[in-house]
N, C-alpha and C positions, 0 to 999 in steps of 0.2 A: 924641723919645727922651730920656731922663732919662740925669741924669751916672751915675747909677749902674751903667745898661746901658752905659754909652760907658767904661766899665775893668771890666767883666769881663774874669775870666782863668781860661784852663782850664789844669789840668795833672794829673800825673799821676803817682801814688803807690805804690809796694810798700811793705806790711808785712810784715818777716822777722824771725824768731827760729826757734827750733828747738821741739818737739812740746810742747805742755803749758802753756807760757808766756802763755795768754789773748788769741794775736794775734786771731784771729776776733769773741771779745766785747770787745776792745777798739774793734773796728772797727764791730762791729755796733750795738755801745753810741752809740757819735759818729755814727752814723748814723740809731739809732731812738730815742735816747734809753734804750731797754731792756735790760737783762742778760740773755743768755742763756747760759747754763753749760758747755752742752754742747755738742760739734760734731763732725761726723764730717770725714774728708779729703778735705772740696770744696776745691776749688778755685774763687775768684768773683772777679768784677769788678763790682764797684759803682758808680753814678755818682751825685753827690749835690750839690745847691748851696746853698753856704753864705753869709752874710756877713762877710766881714772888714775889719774897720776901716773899713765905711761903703761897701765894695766887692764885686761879688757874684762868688763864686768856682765855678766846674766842676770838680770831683773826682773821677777815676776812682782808684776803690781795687782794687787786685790784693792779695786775701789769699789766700794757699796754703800748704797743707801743707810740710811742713820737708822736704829732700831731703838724702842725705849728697852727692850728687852737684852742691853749690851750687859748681861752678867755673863758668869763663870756655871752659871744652872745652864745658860743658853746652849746646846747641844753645838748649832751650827759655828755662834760666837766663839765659843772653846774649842773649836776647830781652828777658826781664824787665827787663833791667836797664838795657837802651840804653831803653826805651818807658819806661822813670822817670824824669821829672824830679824826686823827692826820695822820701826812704827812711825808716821808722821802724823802728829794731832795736829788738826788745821782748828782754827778761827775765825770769825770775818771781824776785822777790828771794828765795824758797822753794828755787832751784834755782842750782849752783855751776854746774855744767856749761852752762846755758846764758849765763850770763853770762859766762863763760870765752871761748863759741863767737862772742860782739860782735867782737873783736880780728878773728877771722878772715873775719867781713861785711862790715867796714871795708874790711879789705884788698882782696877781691875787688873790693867798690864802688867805691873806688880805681882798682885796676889798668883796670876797662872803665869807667869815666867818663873821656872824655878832654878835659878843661875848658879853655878859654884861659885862658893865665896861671896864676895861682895860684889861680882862680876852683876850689872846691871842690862836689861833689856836695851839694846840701842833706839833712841826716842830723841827726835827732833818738833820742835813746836816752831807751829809755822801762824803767823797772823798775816791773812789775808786780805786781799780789795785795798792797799794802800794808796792807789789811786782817789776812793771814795773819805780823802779824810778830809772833808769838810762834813761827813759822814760820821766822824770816829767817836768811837764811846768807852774805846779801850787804849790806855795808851798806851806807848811803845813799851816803856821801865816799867810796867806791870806785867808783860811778856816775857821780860826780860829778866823781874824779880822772881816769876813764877818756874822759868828753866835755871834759872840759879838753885831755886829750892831742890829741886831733885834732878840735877845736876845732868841736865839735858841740853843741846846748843838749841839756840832762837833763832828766827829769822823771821823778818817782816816785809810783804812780798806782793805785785800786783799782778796776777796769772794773766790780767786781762792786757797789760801795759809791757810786760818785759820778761824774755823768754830768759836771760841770762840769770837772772837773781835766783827761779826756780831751779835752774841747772844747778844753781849754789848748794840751794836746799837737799837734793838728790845724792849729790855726790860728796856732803857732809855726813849726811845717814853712812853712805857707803864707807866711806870712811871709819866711821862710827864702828859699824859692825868689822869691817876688819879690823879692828883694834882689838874687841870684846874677843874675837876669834884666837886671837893669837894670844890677850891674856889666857883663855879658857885651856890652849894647849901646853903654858906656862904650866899654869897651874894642876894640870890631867900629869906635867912630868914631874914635875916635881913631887907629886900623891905617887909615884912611879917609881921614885927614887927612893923614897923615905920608906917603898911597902918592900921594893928590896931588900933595903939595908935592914930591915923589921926581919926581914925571911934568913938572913944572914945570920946576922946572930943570935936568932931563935934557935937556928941549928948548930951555932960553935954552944949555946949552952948547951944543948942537947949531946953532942959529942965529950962534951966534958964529966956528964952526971955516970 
């Protein structure tokens, strides 16, 4: 077995933004290298192995139609969102309204991610169609103030124009979440430690009374 099969790591991704925003050929792009333009309201799950940084990665991609109904009541939605380990909100920098609707993805992703500590859901925001910015209504440093605010990386991105930039996007999630991974088993040992040494001399008082 080669080191590089001995850290594989699978995990598991939603791509959400609201109708129009290119989530599908963003996805489909990173995954075939191809644009395709158009798409009707499938719903899919993709699985695809990458490498990153020398490490070969398993990616299941859940891209789906936009719903008004993206709560945490939504049965199917609170499926999606607990089966994520990280998330890309997409935008079209051509569209206010969905860039507007990031704030309230956040927040959902938030509220049903229940992380240890201050360990955060991995979430990348992506502003789409950079190609069309003669088009643009959203500009870069409001993407950019906005993944500042709740401390997510940005990227500003053409699906239709260039495959590399979305490989960016992809393999920064990924990133992403092996990071939050390996804080989370920090933090699982160190609660590890601290319940030992509790069980320790719980029992030297106990020997003593």
């Amino acid at each position: 077995m080669t080191a590089l099969n001995t850290q594989r790591m699978e995990a598991n991704i939603v791509v959400l933004g609201t109708d129009n925003v290119g989530k599908s050929a963003l996805t489909v792009r990173f995954l075939t290298r191809r644009f395709i333009g158009e798409y009707g309201d499938i719903e899919s799950i993709y699985s695809h192995s990458v490498i990153v940084d020398g490490r070969e990665q398993t990616l299941s991609i859940w891209d789906s139609p936009y719903s008004q109904d993206m709560s945490t009541e939504s049965t199917t939605f609170e499926k999606r969102l607990q089966w994520a380990d990280g998330f890309v909100l997409v935008y079209s920098i051509c569209d206010r309204a969905s860039f507007n609707n990031l704030s309230k993805l956040f927040q959902i992703i938030k509220a049903a991610k229940d992380y240890v500590g201050s360990e955060k859901a991995p979430v990348v925001i992506v502003g789409n169609k950079r190609d069309l910015h003669h088009r643009r209504t959203v500009l870069s440093e409001e993407g950019r103030l906005l993944a500042l605010s709740v401390d997510c990386q940005f990227y500003e991105v053409s699906a239709a124009e260039n495959y590399h930039s979305v490989l960016v996007v992809f393999h920064g999630l990924v990133n992403r979440i092996r990071e939050s991974r390996s804080a989370l088993k920090k933090t699982a040992g160190i609660k590890g430690i601290v319940k030992s040494m509790s069980a320790v001399f719980a029992r030297r008082r106990t020997d003593s009374l």
